[in-house]
C-alpha positions in Angstrom: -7.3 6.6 7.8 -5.7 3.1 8.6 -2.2 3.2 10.4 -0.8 0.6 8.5 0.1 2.9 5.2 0.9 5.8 7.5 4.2 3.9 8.7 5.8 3.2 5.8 5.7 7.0 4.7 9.2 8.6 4.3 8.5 12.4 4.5 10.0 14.3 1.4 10.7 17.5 3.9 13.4 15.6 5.9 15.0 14.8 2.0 15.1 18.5 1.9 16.0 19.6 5.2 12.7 20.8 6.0 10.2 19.9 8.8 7.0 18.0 8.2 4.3 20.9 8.5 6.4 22.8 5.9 5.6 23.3 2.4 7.8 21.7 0.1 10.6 23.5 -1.0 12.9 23.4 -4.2 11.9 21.2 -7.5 9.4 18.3 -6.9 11.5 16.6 -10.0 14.6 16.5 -7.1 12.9 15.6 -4.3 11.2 12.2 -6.6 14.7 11.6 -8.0 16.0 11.3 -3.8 12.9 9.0 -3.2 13.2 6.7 -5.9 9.4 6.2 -5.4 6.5 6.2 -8.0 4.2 6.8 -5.5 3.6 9.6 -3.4 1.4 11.2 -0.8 -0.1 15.0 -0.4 -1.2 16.2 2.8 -3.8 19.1 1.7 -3.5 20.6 5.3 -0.3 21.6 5.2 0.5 21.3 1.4 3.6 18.9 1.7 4.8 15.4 0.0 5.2 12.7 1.8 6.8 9.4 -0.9 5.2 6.7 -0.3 7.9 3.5 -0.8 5.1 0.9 -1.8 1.5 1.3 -3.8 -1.5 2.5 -1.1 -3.2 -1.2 -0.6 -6.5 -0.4 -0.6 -8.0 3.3 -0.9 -11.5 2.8 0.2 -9.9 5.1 3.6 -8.2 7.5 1.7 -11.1 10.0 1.9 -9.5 12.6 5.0 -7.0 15.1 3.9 -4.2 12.7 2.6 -4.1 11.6 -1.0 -2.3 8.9 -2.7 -0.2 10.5 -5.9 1.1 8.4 -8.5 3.6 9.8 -10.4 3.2 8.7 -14.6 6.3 9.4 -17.1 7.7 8.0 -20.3 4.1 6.6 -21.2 3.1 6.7 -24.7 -1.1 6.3 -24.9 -3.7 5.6 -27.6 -6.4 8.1 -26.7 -9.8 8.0 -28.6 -11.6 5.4 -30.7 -11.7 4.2 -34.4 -15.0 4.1 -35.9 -17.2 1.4 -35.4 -15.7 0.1 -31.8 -18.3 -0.3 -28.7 -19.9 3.1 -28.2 -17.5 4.8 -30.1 -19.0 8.4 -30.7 -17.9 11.5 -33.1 -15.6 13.5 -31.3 -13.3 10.7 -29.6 -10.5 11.2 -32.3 -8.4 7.9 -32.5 -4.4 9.2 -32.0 -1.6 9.0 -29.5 0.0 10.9 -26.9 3.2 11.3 -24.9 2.7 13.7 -21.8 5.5 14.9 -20.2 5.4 13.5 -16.6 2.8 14.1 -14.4 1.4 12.8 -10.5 -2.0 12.0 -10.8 -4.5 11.4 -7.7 -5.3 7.5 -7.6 -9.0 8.2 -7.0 -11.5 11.0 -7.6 -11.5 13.6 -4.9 -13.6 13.3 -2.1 -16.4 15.6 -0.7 -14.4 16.0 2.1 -11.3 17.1 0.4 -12.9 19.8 -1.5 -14.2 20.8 1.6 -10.3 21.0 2.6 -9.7 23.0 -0.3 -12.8 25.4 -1.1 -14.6 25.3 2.0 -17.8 24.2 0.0 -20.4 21.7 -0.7 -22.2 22.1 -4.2 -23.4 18.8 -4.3 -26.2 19.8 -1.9 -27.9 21.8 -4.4 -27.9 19.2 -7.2 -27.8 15.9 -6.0 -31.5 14.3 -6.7 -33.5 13.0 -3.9 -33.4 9.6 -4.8 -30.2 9.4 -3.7 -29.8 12.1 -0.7 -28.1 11.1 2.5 -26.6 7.8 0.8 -23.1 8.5 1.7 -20.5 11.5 3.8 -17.2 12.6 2.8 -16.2 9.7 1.6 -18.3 10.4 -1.5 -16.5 12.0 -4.8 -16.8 15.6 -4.7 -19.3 16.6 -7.4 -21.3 19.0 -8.7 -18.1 21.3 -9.1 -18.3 23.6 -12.3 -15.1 24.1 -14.7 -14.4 27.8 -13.4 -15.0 26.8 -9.6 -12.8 23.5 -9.9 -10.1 26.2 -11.3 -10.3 28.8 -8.9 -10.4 26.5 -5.7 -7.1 25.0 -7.0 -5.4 28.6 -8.0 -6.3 29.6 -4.5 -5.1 26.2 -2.4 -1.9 26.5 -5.0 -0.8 30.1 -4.0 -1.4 29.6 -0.7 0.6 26.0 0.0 3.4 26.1 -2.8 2.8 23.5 -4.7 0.7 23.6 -7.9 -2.3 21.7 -8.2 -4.3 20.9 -11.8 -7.1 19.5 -13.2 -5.1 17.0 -15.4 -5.2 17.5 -19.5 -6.8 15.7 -21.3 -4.0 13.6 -22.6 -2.7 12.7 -19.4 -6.0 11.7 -17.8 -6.7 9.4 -20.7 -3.5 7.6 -20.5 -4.3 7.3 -16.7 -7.4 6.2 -17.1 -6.2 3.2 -19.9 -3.5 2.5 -18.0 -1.4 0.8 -20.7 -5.1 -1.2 -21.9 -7.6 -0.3 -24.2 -10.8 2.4 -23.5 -12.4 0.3 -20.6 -10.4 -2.6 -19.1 -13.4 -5.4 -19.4 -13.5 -5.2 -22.7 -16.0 -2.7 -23.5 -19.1 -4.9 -23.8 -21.9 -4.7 -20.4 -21.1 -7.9 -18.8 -21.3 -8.4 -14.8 -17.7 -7.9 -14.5 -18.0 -4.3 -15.3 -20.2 -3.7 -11.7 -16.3 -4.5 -10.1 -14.9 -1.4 -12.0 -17.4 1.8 -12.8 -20.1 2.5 -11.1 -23.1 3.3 -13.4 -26.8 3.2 -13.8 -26.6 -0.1 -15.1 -24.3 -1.6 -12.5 -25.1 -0.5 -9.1 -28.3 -0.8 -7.4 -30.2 1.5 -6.4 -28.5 4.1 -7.9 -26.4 7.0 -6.8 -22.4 7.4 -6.3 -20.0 5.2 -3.9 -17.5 6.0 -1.7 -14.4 6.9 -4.0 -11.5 3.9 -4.1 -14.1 0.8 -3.7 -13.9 -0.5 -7.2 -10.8 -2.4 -8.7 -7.8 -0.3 -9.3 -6.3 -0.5 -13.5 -2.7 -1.2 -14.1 -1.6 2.0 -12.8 -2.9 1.9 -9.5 -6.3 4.3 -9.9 -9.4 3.8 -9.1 -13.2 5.3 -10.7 -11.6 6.6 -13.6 -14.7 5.1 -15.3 -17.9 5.6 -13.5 -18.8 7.3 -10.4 -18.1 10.6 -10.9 -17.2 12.4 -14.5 -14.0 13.8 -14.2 -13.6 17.5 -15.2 -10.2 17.8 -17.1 -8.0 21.1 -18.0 -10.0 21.2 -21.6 -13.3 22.2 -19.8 -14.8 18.2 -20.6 -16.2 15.5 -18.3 -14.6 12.4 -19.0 -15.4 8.5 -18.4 -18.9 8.5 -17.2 -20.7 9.3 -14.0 -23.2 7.0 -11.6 -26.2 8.7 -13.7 -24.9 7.4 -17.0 -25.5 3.9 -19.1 -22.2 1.4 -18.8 -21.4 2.4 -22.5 -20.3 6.0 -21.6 -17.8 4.8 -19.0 -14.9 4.4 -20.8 -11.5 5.9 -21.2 -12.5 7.6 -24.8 -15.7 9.1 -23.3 -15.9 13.1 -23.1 -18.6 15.8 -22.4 -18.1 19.1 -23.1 -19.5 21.6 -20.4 -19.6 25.7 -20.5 -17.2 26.9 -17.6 -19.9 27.4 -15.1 -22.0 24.1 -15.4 -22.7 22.5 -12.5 -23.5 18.5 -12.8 -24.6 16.2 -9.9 -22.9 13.7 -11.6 -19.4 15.4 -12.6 -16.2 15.9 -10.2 -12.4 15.6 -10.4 -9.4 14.1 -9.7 -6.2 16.1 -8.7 -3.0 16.5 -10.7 0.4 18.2 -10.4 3.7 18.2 -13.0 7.0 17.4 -11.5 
């Protein structure tokens, strides 16, 4: 972690009277009203917020225990596809949504943050030779079935005091679009797509990258397409893994796993509600 970000933090305990290894206390909606600051940053050591007055810069760093929040609200969202756009399939129904606000991670989490939070490694078991030993923590967490990716955030939630989610499905697509449409070059495969997702057709040789390298969408995030598939509170995968052709990563794109299916290629991003 650079130093730069790390001195422009204003820790939300001292907003509250507390001290910075405590966990936050009172509403998080209070505590972002005092900061006045869209962006936020949790510490899964000790479970606190720390607001963040400017965007992160960068996040190919971010991978230790500190991640970048970025708090959504008052964003409406088309979420799905009409029929007969690029790689539309069946079930991405064409509607909009309105979430209530949320704080989503700004990229996918990192081996080592799940590590922080459920002491595990699954990717080990699944990941395919071909791309073994390509990368450390800095590497999305994958591999992580529904039911684990559930239980690993109950038990980091009760234990901390402040409630970590997979993200609905609603709000991760509006994240993901980020005010644009289901992929934000256009949703043909041209080169520029290689600066955005990272897929089979756009990195060489293949395998995942170090989460936060890739051009950030309107909203500040990063990977929501590509990389790793991101497990949302519906029990899907959405926006396409490194394993899958540059057509599935887009914002519209869902799998649908059973609760205990393990995929090299799936992981998630963290989420909480004010």
């Amino acid at each position: 972690m650079r130093a730069a970000p790390l001195a422009a933090l204003l820790l939300l305990a001292s907003c509250a009277g507390g001290s910075p290894g405590s966990s936050p206390s009172g509403s998080l909606a209070v505590h972002q009203a005092e900061t006045r600051s869209d962006w936020q940053v949790l510490d899964l050591r000790s479970g606190t917020l720390t607001a963040l007055p400017t965007p992160p810069g960068s996040l190919a760093n971010w991978s230790g225990a500190l991640v970048p929040m970025r708090l959504i609200r008052g964003a409406i969202a088309a979420v799905g596809q009409e029929p007969g756009t690029f790689a539309r399939q069946g079930d991405e129904v064409a509607g909009v949504v309105a979430p209530a606000p949320f704080a989503i991670a700004a990229q996918e989490l990192t081996r080592g943050q799940w590590r922080l939070i459920a002491g595990s490694a699954p990717w080990e078991a699944l990941e395919p030779a071909s791309v073994r030993g390509q990368g450390g923590d800095e590497l999305p967490a994958t591999g992580i079935s529904y039911a684990e990716a559930e239980s690993a955030l109950a038990g980091w939630s009760a234990a901390h005091g402040l409630r970590l989610v997979l993200p609905s499905a609603a709000e991760w697509e509006l994240a993901a679009r980020a005010g644009g449409g289901p992929c934000p070059w256009g949703g043909l495969p041209v080169p520029a797509a290689a600066s955005w997702a990272v897929t089979a057709d756009t990195v060489d040789p293949p395998g995942p990258r170090a989460a936060g390298g890739r051009l950030a969408n309107a909203f500040g995030l990063v990977d929501c397409l590509g990389n790793a598939a991101e497990l949302v509170s519906d029990g899907s995968a959405r926006g396409g893994s490194w394993a899958d052709a540059l057509a599935l990563a887009r914002a519209a794109n869902r799998l649908d796993l059973e609760a205990g299916t393990r995929h090299a290629g799936v992981g998630l991003r963290l989420a909480y509600r004010p």
